[in-house]
C-alpha positions as CSV (number, residue, x, y, z in Angstrom):
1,X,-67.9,-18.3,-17.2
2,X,-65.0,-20.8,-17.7
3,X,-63.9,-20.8,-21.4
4,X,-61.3,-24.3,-22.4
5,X,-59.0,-23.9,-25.2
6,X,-57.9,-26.3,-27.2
7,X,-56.0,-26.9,-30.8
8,X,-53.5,-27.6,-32.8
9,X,-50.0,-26.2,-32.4
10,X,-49.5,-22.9,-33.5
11,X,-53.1,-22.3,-34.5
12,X,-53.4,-19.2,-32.7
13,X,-54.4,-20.5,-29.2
14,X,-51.9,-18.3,-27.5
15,X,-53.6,-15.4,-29.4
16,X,-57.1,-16.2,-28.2
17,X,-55.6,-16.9,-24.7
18,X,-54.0,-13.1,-24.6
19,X,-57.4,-11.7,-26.0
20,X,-59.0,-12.9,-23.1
21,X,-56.6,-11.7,-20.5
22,X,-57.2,-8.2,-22.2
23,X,-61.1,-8.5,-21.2
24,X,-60.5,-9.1,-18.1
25,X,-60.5,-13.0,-17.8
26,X,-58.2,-14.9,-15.5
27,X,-55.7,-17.5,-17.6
28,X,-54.9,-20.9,-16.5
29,X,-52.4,-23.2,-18.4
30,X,-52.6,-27.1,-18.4
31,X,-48.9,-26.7,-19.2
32,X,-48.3,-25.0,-15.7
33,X,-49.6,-27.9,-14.2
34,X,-47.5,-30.3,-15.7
35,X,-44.0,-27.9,-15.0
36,X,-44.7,-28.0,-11.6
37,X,-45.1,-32.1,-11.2
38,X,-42.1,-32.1,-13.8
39,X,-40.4,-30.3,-12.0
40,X,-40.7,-32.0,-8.8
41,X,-39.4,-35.2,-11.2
42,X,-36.2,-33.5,-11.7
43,X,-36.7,-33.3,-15.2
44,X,-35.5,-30.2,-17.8
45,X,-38.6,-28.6,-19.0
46,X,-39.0,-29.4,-22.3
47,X,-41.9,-30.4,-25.1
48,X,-41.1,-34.1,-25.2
49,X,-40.4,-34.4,-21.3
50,X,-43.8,-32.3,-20.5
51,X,-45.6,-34.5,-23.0
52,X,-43.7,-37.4,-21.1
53,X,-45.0,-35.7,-17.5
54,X,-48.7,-35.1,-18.7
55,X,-48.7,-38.8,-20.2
56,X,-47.2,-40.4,-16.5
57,X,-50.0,-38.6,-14.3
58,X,-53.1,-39.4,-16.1
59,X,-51.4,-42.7,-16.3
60,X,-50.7,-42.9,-12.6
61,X,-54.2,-41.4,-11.8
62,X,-56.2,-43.4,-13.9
63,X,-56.7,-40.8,-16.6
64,X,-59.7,-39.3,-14.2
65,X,-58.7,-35.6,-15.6
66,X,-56.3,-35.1,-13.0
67,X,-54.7,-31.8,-14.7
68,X,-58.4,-30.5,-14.8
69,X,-59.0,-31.3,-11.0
70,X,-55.8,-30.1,-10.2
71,X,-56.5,-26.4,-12.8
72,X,-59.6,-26.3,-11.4
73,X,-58.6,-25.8,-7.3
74,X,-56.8,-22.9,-8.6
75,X,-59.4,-20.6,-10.1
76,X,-60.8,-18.4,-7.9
77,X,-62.5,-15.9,-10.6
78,X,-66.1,-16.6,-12.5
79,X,-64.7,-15.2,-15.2
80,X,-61.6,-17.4,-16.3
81,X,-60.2,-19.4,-19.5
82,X,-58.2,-22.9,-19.0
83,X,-55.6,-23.0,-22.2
84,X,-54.0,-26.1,-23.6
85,X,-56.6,-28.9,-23.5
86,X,-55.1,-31.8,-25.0
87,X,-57.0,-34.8,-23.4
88,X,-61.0,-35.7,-23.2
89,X,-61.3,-36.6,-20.1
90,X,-59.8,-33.5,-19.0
91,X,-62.9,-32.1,-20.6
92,X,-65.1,-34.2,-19.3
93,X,-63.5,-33.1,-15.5
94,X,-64.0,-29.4,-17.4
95,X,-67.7,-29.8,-18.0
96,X,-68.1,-30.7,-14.7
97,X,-68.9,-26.5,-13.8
98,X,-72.1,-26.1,-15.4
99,X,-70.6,-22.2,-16.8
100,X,-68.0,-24.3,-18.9
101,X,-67.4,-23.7,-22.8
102,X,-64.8,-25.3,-24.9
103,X,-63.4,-23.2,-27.6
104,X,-61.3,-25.2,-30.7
105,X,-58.9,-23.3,-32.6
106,X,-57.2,-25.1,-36.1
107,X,-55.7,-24.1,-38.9
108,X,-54.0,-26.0,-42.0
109,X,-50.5,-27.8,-41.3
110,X,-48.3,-25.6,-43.3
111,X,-50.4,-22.2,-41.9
112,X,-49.3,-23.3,-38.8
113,X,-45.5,-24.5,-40.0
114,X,-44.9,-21.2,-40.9
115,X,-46.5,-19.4,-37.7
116,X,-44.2,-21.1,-35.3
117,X,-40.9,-21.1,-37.4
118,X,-41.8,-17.3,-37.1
119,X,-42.4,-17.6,-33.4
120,X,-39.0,-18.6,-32.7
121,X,-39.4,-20.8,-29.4
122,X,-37.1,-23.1,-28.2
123,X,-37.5,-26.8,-28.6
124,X,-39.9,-26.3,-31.5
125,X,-39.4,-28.3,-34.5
126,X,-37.2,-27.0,-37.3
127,X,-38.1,-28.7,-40.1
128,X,-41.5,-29.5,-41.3
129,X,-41.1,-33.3,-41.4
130,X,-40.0,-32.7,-38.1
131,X,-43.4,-30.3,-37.2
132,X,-45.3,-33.3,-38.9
133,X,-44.1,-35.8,-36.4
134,X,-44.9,-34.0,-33.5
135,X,-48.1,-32.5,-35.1
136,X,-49.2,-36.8,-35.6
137,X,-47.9,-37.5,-31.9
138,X,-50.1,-34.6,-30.4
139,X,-53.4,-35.5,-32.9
140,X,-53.0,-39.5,-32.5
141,X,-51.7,-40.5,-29.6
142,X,-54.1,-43.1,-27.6
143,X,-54.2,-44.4,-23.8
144,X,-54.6,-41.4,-21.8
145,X,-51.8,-39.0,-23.2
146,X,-52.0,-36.3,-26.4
147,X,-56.0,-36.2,-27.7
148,X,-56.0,-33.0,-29.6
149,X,-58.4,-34.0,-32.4
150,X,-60.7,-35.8,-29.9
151,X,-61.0,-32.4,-27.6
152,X,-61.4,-30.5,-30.8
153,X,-64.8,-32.8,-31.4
154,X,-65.9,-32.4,-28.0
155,X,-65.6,-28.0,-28.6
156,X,-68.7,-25.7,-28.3
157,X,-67.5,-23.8,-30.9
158,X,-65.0,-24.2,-33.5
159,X,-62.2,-21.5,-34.9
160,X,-60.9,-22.1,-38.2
161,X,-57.6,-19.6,-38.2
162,X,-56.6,-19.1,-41.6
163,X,-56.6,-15.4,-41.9
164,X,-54.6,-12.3,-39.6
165,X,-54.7,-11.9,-35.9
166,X,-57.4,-9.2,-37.0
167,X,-59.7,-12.0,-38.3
168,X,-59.2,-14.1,-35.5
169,X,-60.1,-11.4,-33.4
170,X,-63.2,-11.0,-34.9
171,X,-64.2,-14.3,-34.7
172,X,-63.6,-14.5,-30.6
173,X,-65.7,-11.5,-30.2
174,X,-68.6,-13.2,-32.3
175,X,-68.0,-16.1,-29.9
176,X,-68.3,-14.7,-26.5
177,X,-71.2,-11.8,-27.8
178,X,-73.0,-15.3,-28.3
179,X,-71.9,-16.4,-24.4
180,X,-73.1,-13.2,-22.8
């Protein structure tokens, strides 16, 4: 089985992604993909230069799901998750393995303000005008870069994480009793 993420920022994707690890599945990270070739670019690793990165290769490949092509040479396990899908037609490439399920994970803008101020990572948006820029860039953002909100409506199953880790626990588990 091949479970996709995908979300918003800070809806608890990173939560689910660690859950899975813990039973036993293999983690991929579209993000990974994109440090490497952003690396190889010389550029500082950062939010806006990875969305930059991601944005230039589906450009320069015709937006044919190259980070999903390029994720998918990698896994070598039949029981793996992909985290951090943020364009269709890398779902599309996805769906390609019959085994493949997309799992969406949301929760309200201000929910999801206050998780990452409380995360504390670098490069994350301060200020919650600031979070609602980046938020509209990764939700709207057309011709082959950021389609968070169009993955979302492609997802098997939806995750709406409003509650504690506890309750988003229990709603993964509900999830993948349904898969097995």
């Amino acid at each position: 089985m091949l479970i996709g993420l995908t979300g918003t920022m800070a809806s608890g994707k990173g939560t689910v992604a660690e859950y899975l690890k813990n039973k036993g599945f293999e983690g991929y990270v579209f993000s990974d993909v994109i440090k490497e070739e952003a690396r190889k670019r010389g550029l500082e690793i950062t939010r806006e230069n990875l969305q930059k990165t991601g944005d230039a290769l589906r450009k320069e490949h015709k937006n044919e799901g190259i980070l999903a092509k390029k994720l998918l040479l990698k896994i070598k396990s039949d029981k793996a998750f992909v985290d951090g899908a943020r364009n269709a037609d890398e779902i599309h490439e996805l769906r390609k393995r019959k085994d493949f399920v997309l799992i969406a994970v949301d929760a309200p803008q201000k929910v999801r303000f206050e998780r990452l101020k409380s995360r504390g990572r670098s490069g994350d948006p301060k200020t919650f005008e600031d979070f609602k820029k980046l938020d509209d860039l990764e939700n709207k953002k057309l011709g082959g870069g950021q389609e968070i909100n169009k993955c979302m409506a492609l997802a098997d199953h939806k995750i709406e994480n409003t509650g504690d880790v506890k309750e988003l626990i229990a709603k993964i588990e509900k999830i993948l009793s349904l898969l097995e």
